[in-house]
C-alpha positions in Angstrom: 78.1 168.9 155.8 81.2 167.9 157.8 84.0 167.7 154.9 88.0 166.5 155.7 90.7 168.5 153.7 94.0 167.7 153.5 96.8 170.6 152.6 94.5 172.6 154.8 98.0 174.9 156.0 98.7 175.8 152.1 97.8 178.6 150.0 95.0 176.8 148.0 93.6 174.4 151.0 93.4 177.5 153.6 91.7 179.1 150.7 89.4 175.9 150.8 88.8 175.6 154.6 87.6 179.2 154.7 85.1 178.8 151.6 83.9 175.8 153.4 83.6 177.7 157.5 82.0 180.3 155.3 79.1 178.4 153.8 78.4 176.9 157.3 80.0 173.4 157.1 82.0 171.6 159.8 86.0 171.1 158.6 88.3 169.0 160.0 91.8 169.5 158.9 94.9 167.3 158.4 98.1 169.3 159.9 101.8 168.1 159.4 103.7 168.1 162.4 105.6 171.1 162.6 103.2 172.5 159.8 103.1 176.5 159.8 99.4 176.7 160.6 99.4 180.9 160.3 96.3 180.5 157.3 94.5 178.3 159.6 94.9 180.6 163.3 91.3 181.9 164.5 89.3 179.4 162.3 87.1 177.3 163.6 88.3 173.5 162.3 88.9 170.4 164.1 92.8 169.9 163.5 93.6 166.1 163.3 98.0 166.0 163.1 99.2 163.4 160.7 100.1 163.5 157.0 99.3 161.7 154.0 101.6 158.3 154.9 98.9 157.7 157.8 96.2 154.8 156.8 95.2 155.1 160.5 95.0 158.9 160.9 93.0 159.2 157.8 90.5 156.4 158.5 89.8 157.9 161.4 89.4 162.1 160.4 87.4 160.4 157.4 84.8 158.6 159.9 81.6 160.5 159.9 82.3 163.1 157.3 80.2 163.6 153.8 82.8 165.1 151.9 86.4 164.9 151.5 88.9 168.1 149.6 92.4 166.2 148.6 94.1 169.5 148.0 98.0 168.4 149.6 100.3 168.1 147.4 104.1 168.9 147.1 104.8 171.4 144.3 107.9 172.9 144.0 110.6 173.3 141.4 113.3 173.0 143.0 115.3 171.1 146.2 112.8 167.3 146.0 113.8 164.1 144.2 111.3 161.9 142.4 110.9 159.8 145.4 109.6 162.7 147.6 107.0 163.6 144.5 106.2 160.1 144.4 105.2 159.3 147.8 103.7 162.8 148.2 101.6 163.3 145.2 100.7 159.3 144.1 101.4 157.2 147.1 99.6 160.0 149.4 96.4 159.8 146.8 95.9 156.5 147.3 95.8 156.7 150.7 93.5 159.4 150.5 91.3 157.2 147.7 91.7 154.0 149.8 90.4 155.7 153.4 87.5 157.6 150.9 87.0 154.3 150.1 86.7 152.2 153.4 84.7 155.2 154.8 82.2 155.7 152.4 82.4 159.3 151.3 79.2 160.8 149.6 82.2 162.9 147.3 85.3 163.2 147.4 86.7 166.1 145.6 90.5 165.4 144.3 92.7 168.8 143.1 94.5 168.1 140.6 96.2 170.9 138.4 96.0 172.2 134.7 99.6 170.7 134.8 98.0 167.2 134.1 96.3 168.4 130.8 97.2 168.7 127.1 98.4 172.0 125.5 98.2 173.4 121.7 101.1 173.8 119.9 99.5 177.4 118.3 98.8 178.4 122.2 95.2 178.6 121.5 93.3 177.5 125.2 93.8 173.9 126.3 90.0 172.0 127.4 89.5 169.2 129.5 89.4 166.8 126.7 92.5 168.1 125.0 94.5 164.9 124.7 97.6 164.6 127.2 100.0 162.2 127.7 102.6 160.9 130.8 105.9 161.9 127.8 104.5 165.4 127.4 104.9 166.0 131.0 107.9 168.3 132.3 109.5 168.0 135.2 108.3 165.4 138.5 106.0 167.5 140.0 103.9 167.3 136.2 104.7 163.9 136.1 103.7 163.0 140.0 100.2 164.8 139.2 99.5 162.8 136.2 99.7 160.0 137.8 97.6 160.9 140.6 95.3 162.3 138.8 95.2 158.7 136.7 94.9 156.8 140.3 91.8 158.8 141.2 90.0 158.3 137.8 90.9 154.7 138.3 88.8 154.8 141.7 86.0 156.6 140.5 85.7 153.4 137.8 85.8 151.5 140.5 82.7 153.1 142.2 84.2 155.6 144.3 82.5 159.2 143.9 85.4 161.6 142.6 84.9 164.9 140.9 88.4 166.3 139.7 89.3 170.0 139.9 91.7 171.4 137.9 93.4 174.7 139.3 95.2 177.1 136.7 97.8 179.4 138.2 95.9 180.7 141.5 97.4 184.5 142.7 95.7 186.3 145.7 96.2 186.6 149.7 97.8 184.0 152.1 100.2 182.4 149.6 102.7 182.6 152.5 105.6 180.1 151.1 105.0 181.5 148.9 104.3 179.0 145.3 106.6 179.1 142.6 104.3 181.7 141.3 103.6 183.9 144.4 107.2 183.8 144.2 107.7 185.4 140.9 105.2 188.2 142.8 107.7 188.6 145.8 110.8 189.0 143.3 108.8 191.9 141.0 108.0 193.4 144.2 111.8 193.5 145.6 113.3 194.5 142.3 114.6 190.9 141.5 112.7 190.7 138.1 115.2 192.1 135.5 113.6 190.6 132.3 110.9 188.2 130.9 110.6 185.3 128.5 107.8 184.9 125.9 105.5 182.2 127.4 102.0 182.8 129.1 99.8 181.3 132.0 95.8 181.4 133.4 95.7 183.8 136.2 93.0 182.8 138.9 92.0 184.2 141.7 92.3 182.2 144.6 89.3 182.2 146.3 87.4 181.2 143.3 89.8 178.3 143.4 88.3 177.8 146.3 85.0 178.7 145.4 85.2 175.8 142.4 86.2 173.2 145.1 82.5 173.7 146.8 80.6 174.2 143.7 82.4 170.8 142.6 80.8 169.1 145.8 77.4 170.8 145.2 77.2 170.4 141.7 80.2 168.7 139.6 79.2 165.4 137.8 80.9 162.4 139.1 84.1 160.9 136.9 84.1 164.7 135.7 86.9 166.9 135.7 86.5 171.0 135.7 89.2 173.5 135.1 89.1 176.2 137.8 90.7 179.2 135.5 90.5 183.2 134.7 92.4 185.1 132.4 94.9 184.0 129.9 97.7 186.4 129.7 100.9 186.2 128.1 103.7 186.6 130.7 104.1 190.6 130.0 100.9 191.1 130.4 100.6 189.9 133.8 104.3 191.8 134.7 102.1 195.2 133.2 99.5 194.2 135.5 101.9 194.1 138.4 103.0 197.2 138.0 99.6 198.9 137.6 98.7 197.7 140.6 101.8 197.8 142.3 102.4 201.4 141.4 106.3 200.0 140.8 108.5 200.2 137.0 107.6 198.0 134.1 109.6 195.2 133.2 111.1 195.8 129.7 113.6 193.6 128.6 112.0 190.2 126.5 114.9 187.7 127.2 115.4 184.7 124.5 114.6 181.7 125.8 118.2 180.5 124.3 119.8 182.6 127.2 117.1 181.7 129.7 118.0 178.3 129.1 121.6 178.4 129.8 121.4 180.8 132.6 119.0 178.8 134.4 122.0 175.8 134.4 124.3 178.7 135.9 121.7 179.5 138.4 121.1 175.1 139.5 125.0 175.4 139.6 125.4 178.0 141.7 122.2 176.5 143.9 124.1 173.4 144.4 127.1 175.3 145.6 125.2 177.1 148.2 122.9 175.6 149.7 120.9 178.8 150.6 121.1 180.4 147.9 117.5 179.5 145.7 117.6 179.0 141.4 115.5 181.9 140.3 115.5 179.6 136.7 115.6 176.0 136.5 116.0 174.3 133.5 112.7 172.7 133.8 111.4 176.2 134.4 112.6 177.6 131.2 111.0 174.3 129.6 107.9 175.1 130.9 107.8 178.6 129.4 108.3 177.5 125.7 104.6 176.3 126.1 102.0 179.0 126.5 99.4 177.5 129.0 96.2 178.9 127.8 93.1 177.3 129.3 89.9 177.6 128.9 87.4 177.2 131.6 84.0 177.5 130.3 83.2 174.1 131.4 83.1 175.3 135.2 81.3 178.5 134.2 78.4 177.0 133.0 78.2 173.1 135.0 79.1 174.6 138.4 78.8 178.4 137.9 82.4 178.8 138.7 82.7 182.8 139.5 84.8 184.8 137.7 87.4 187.7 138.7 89.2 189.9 137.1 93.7 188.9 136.8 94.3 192.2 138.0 92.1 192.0 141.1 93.5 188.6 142.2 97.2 190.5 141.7 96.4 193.3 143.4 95.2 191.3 146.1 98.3 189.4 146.2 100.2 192.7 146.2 99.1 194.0 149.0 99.1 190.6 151.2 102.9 190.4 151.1 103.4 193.9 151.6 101.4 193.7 154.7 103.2 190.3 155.7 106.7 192.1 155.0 107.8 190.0 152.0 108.0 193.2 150.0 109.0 196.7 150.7 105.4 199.0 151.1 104.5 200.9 147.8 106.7 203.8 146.5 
């Protein structure tokens, strides 16, 4: 097959382009001018420049191919406005839907995120069909993805052929901006993590991210959507897991989300004075970590055989990439 991704220079689209190159198909891959392309050097993929703004450039890397990955998106917590969340992660969907359109994709494969779906109030694991609505969402990069996410199912009524992923909280190698997550990594490994609140997230490994992108194309159900999870583990679990496999201290001290809360305004204060200095908390952040989000992805384990691997693999795996890239200090 000869499949098009976009995002193909991030963390979960380089992840993508090698599960692809590795099961023998053909990738062309959309690059950003002035895109770091460090996750794609040495692979063999067609790279078409352009971004997601481009009717014209996407037409034309579209022509030809069977399958399209719409991975790109802009996620981030800090340092956009709405406008730049708009345009990135609607306005550059529906380009992507429209050129899948005009070109006649056999599947098109849209990733959307776990951030689009409804939660429990008892934190018991969230399911596809766990009702969610465009209020509930936190924060413009929740509220951008909704929205996407509703444009794609929109197309699919229409007759395009869409099968929706939905990505959990993906750890592992190459997350080289690193994520918001992979950033919390980078800060346990450099000593910056001091404390913890009481919220929890759905570790996955990223290459079965990955993985579930392929399967999706081979197997998902059209006008489907499939949550591409692992483990759910409250926030202390995964900081014990960190240090396991790091070899570095615990993390001890629980810190009330009360104080969270108003330190995180200190820390967007202090951001806005400086503008290098980076809000470890944001309010939305905090927000975000009342909710435990608990998935449950047994939908993809038994429709698309979605692999499973262990939180503390995909962690340690992440450990060691940025100490080998120098974004932590090498183990004690």
């Amino acid at each position: 097959m000869r499949a098009f991704v976009t995002g193909a220079t991030g963390f979960v689209g380089s992840a993508v382009v090698r599960a692809l190159l590795n099961a023998g198909h053909e990738v062309r891959a959309l690059i950003r001018p002035n895109a770091n392309t460090r996750q794609l050097d040495g692979l063999a993929v067609t790279r078409i420049t352009g971004d997601l703004g481009d009717s014209d450039v996407l037409l034309k890397a579209m022509t030809g191919c069977e399958w399209v990955f719409h991975v790109a998106a802009l996620y981030r917590y800090w340092g956009s406005s709405w406008e730049e969340f708009y345009q990135a992660n609607v306005e550059g969907t529906r380009h992507v839907l429209e050129a899948s359109r005009l070109t006649q994709v056999e599947r098109l494969i849209y990733t959307s995120s776990v951030a689009t779906l409804g939660f429990h109030q008892d934190g018991s694991p969230a399911t596809e069909e766990t009702p969610s609505t465009l209020e509930d969402r936190i924060g413009p990069y929740q509220r951008s993805k909704f929205l996407a996410e509703a444009l794609a199912r929109d197309h699919y009524r229409q007759g395009l052929p869409v099968v929706i992923v939905n990505p959990s909280t993906p750890v592992g190698a190459g997350d080289h901006k690193p994520t918001p997550t992979g950033q919390i990594i980078v800060d346990y490994l450099n000593g910056r993590m001091f404390g913890y609140v009481a919220t929890g997230l759905n570790i996955v490994d990223v290459e079965t991210v990955a993985t579930g992108h392929l399967l999706a194309a081979e197997r998902g159900r059209i006008g489907e959507r499939y949550i591409l999870g692992g483990e759910n583990l409250s926030f202390k679990q995964i900081l014990d897991l960190l240090a396991e496999v790091s070899g570095q201290p615990r993390v001890r001290l629980r810190i009330p989300h009360a104080v969270a809360l108003a330190w995180s305004y200190v820390d967007v204060a202090l951001a806005r004075l400086n503008p290098h200095h980076m809000p470890v908390a944001t309010p939305e952040k905090v927000r975000l970590a009342y909710r435990r989000e608990f998935f449950d992805p047994r939908k993809a384990i038994q429709e698309l055989g979605l692999p499973q691997t262990s939180a503390r693999e995909a962690l340690r795996k992440a450990v060691m990439w940025y100490r080998a890239n120098g974004y932590a200090p090498e183990a004690p």
